[in-house]
Structure formats: structure tokens, C-alpha cells
C-alpha positions as CSV (number, residue, x, y, z in Angstrom):
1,X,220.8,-3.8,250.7
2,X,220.6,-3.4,246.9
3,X,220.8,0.7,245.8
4,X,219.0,2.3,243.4
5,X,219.5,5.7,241.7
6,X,216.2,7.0,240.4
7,X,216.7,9.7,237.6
8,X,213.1,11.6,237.3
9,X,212.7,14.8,235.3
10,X,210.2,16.2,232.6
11,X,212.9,17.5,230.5
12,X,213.8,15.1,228.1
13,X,217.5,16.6,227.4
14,X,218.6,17.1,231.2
15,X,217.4,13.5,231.7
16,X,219.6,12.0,229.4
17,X,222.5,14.0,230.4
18,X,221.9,13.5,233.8
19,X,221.5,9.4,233.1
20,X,224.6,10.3,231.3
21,X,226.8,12.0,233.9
22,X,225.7,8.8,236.1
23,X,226.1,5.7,234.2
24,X,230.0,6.8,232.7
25,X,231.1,8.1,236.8
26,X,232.8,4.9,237.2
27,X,232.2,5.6,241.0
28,X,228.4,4.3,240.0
29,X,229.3,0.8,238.5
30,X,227.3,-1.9,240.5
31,X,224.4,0.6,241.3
32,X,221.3,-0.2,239.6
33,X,220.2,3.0,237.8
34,X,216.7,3.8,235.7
35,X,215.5,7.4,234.6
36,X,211.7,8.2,234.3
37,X,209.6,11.2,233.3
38,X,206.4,9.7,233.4
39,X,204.7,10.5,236.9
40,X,202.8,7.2,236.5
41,X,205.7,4.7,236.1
42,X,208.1,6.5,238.4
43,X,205.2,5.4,241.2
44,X,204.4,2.3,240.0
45,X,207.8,1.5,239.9
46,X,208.4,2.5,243.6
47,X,205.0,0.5,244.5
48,X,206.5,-2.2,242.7
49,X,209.5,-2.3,244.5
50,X,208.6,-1.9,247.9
51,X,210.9,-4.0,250.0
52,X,212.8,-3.0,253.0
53,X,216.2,-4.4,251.6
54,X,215.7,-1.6,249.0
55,X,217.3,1.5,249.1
56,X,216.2,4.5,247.1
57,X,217.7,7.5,246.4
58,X,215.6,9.7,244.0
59,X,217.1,12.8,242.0
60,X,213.6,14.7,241.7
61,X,213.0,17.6,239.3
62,X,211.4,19.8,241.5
63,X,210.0,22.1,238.3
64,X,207.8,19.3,237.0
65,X,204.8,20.9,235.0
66,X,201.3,21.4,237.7
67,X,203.4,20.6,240.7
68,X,203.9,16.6,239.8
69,X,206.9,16.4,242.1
70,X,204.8,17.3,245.4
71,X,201.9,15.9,244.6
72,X,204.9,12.5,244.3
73,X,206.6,13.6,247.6
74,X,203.2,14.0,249.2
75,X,202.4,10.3,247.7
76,X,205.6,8.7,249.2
77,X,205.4,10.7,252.4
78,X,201.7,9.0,253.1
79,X,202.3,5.9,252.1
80,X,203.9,2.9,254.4
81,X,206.6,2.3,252.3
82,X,209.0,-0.4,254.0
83,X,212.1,0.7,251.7
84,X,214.3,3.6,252.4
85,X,213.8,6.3,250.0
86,X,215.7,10.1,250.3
87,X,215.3,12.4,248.0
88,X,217.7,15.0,246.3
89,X,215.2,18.2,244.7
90,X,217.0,19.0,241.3
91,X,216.4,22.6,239.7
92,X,217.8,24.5,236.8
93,X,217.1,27.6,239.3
94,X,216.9,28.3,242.9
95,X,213.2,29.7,244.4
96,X,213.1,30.2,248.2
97,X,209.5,29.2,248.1
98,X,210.9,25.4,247.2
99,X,213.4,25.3,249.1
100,X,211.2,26.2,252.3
101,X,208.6,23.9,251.3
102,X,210.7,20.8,250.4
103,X,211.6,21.4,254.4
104,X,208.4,19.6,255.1
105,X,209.3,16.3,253.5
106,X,211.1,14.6,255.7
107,X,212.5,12.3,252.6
108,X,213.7,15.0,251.1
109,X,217.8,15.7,252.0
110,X,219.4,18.3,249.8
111,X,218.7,20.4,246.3
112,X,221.4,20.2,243.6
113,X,221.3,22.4,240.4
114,X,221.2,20.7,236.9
115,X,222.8,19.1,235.2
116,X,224.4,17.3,237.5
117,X,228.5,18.1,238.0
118,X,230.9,15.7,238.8
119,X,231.1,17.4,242.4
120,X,227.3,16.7,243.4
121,X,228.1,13.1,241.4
122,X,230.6,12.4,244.1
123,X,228.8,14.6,247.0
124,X,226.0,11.7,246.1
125,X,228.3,8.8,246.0
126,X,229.5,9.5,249.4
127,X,226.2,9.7,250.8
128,X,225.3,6.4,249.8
129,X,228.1,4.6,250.7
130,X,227.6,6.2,254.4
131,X,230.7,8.6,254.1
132,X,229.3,12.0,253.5
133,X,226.9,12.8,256.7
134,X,223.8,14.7,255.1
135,X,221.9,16.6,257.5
136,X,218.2,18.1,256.4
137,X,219.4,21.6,257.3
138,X,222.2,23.1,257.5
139,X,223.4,25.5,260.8
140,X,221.1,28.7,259.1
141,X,217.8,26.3,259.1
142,X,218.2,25.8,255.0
143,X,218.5,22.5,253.3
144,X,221.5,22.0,251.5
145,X,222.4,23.3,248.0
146,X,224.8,20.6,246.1
């Protein structure tokens, strides 16, 4: 199964740091890694790509101007896509409010703040090599917080 780290944020600055952080963690060589901050071309990519030897794992800016990132998570929950695609919310600052909606998307697995740290570099790493067993909420009903 090939894996792909998707990068998507409105905020030209975090992107690239966050692209940063990932393509120089050496755990990441070998993964196949593109940033976006276009809403069209992050779809258009995943419609484009819709295999089921594809795995996704999307690093979502949850604060995307006019709600872009659930009107995407709503788009991706509706549609029969055959790949595997999980989704980690990224935010500069926690709201309850997201967090309790984001609880309705079954794609979506954890929130991390940004930039991205080394520690949610490697908390990500281990998911997707199978060694780090995310579950959508934690013992208290809340997804997790990288």
C-alpha cells in the first residue's frame, strides 16, 4: 500500500514549516508527501487518486477561512472513496466547539497544535507504520490532542 502525507493549510508560513518539519524527519524518507492550500486541488487530487492501494493521511487545518475544512470532511465523508484516508485536525488554538464536531467524522482521528513538533512527527510516524494504536476518543469521550 503506497502512503501519502497530505499537508493542507491556508496559512502560507505554517505550511511550509510544517512541509518542512516533515520532509527533513528522516523517519518520513520513502513517504510520498505534497502540501496544498487550495481547497480545489487538495479534492481534485484525492478524486484523482482514488485507489484502494492508497493510503492517506491528511494533516487538515481545521481554521480554514468560511469553514473550507468541513465543507472537505463533509465531501470525503459522502463520497465512496475506495482509499483509506484519516484525518489529523491541525489548529494554532484549541475550541471545544471543533473538537466536538470533528467527533462526527468518522475520518477524522486526533487534533495536533501547529506547527507540528517532533513529538506529534513521531506520534504520526507510528500510526502509520501500525505501532501507535489511535483510538477516536479517548476514556473522557474527547478526541485526542497530539
Amino acid at each position: 500500500m503506497q502512503n501519502e502525507i497530505l499537508v493542507i493549510d491556508n496559512d502560507i508560513l505554517i505550511l511550509k514549516l510544517n512541509s518542512f518539519f516533515v520532509n527533513k524527519n528522516e523517519l518520513y524518507k520513502g513517504f510520498k508527501f505534497l502540501s496544498f492550500s487550495n481547497n480545489d486541488e487538495r479534492i481534485n487530487y484525492l478524486f484523482d487518486n482514488n485507489k484502494n492501494n492508497r493510503s492517506f493521511l491528511l494533516l487538515l487545518d481545521v481554521d480554514f477561512p468560511t469553514n473550507h475544512s468541513w465543507e472537505f470532511l463533509d465531501v470525503v465523508s459522502q463520497e465512496g472513496f475506495e482509499c483509506d484516508i484519516k484525518v489529523i485536525l491541525t489548529t494554532s488554538f484549541f475550541r471545544f466547539h471543533d473538537m466536538e464536531k470533528a467527533k462526527s467524522y468518522p475520518k477524522v482521528i486526533a487534533f495536533a497544535s501547529k506547527p507540528l513538533s517532533k513529538v506529534v512527527l513521531l506520534k504520526v510516524y507510528n500510526f502509520i507504520r501500525g505501532t501507535f494504536n489511535f483510538k477516536k476518543v479517548n476514556e473522557n469521550g474527547k478526541l485526542h490532542f497530539l
